[in-house]
Structures are given as structure tokens and as C-alpha cells.
C-alpha positions, 0 to 999 in steps of 0.5 A: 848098661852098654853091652860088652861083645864077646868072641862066639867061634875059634875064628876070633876068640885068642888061644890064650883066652880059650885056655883060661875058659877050658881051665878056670871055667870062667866064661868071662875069658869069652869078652873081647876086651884085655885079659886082665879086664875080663875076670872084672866082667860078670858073664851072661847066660847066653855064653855058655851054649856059645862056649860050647859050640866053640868048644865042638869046633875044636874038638872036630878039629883035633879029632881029625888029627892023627897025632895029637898032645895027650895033655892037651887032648885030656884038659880040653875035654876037662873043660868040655865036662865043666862047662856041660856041668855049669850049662846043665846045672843052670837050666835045671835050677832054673827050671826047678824055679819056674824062670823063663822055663821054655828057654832053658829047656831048649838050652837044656836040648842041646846037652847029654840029658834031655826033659820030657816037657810032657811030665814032670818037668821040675822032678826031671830036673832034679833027677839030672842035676843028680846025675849030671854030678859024675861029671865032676868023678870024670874031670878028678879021673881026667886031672890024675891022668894029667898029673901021672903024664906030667910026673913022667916029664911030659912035653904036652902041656901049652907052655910047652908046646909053645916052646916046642913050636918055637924051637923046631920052627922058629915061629914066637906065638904071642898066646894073646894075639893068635885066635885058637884056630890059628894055634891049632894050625901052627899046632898041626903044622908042628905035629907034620914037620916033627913027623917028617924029621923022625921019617928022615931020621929012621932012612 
């Protein structure tokens, strides 16, 4: 079977299909193909340590900003938690089955829980797939957070930011053609110009 190739950085994957990973947690939204194919393609196990390390380099680049979207901020750190959860749960179950057991260990090196490999390897990975559980009270606390923000008329949502770069700098984002790195620009240069205009407004 001919492999699919997927996008493995901010440089290529578009923001639309960066979205659907962050919100569905379907790393099947990783393949280069139409949106509507994607969810048709069983992902592989190798996508998710990519997913995160795009996921990082997002991360770094909103960190870096003085102002951000909450709403954006609080559902990109959802999906950081579900895709932790689903890397996590999947080296330890595979572990705990004695599958290929060195590569998921290594893969299991680059998360939050780490395993001894001189004890009980099997008994470890139990103990963290129980304690890898209180992602998931995380990414509930984050979704009512997300829900208040909303209920008060917030304008942080993507559709919204959109709109909001659209109207303030005359810029049509096609979500489908645009990489996540490039709409974190536009993003960026939003924030900037609509702090400037609130600076001309208080002279």
C-alpha cells in the first residue's frame, strides 16, 4: 500500500487542518491530501510524536507574544493535553503487551512520565496510564473556561479572529491554503495594528 505523506511542521501543515488535530484529536487531519479525504485515512503511530513537536513549535510562537486570544490560547492547550493523553496511553498499552517495547519507550522519553527500564516496566506503565487519567479533569477545566469566556460574547474564537483580521486589515484568510505559522503572522500583525489604533485613540 503506497504511503500517504503528512505535513510534520507549522511550516506546511494549513491552519484549518491544525484546528481539526487540536479539536477533534484525529491525527488523520496530519495527511497531505483535501480535508474531506483525511478523516478516510487511519493514522500511524509515528504521527503523534510529530503532532507534538508541531504542537511545541506553536506553542513557543504564542508564548512569545505579549498579547494573545485567551480562547485560542485555552483550546490549543486542550489539544496539547489530548494528544499527551493518546501518545501516553499508547506507549504504556503497548508496552504492558510486550510490542516492539524499546520504541515506545523511547517514544514514552519525550512526555511528562518517564519508566525506569531497570524495573518493572509493565507495572510502570500501569501506574501511568492511571495517572495520565487527570489529563482529561484538565482538558473538562479548560472546556468550562472556554464555555464562560464564550457566554460572555468573547471575540477569541478562530472564526472570529478571522473576521476580526479580515475587518481591521482587509486580509481574506483561506483557513485551507494558509499554513498555521503563516496565521499565527497574520495573527501577530492583527494583535500589533489593533494595539497601535487603541494607542492613537487614547492621544
Amino acid at each position: 500500500m503506497k504511503k500517504i505523506a503528512y505535513h510534520k511542521s507549522i511550516d506546511t501543515i494549513p491552519i484549518a487542518n491544525y484546528r481539526k488535530v487540536a479539536e477533534t484529536n484525529n491525527l488523520s487531519y496530519m495527511y497531505g491530501v483535501d480535508i474531506l479525504e483525511c478523516e478516510n485515512i487511519q493514522p500511524i503511530p509515528e504521527m503523534l510524536p510529530v503532532w507534538k513537536k508541531i504542537q511545541q513549535d506553536y506553542n513557543e510562537i504564542m508564548s512569545r507574544r505579549k498579547t494573545a486570544s485567551s480562547i485560542l490560547d485555552m483550546e490549543n492547550d486542550m489539544g496539547w493535553y489530548l494528544a499527551q493523553k493518546e501518545l501516553i496511553d499508547l506507549c504504556c498499552n503497548q508496552i504492558i503487551l510486550n510490542n516492539d517495547t524499546e520504541y515506545y519507550l523511547d517514544l514514552l522519553d519525550d512526555t511528562d512520565f518517564l519508566i525506569n527500564r531497570d524495573g518493572d516496566v509493565k507495572e510502570q506503565a500501569n501506574i501511568i496510564l492511571s495517572r495520565v487519567e487527570n489529563y482529561i479533569s484538565k482538558v473538562n477545566d479548560i472546556q468550562s473556561n472556554i464555555s464562560k469566556l464564550s457566554n460572555t460574547g468573547g471575540s477569541g474564537t478562530f472564526e472570529g479572529m478571522i473576521a476580526a483580521i479580515h475587518e481591521v486589515m482587509g486580509i481574506n484568510i483561506n483557513p485551507f491554503k494558509i499554513t498555521a505559522k503563516q496565521f499565527l503572522t497574520y495573527e501577530d500583525n492583527f494583535i500589533k495594528k489593533v494595539e497601535k489604533l487603541n494607542k492613537d485613540k487614547k492621544k
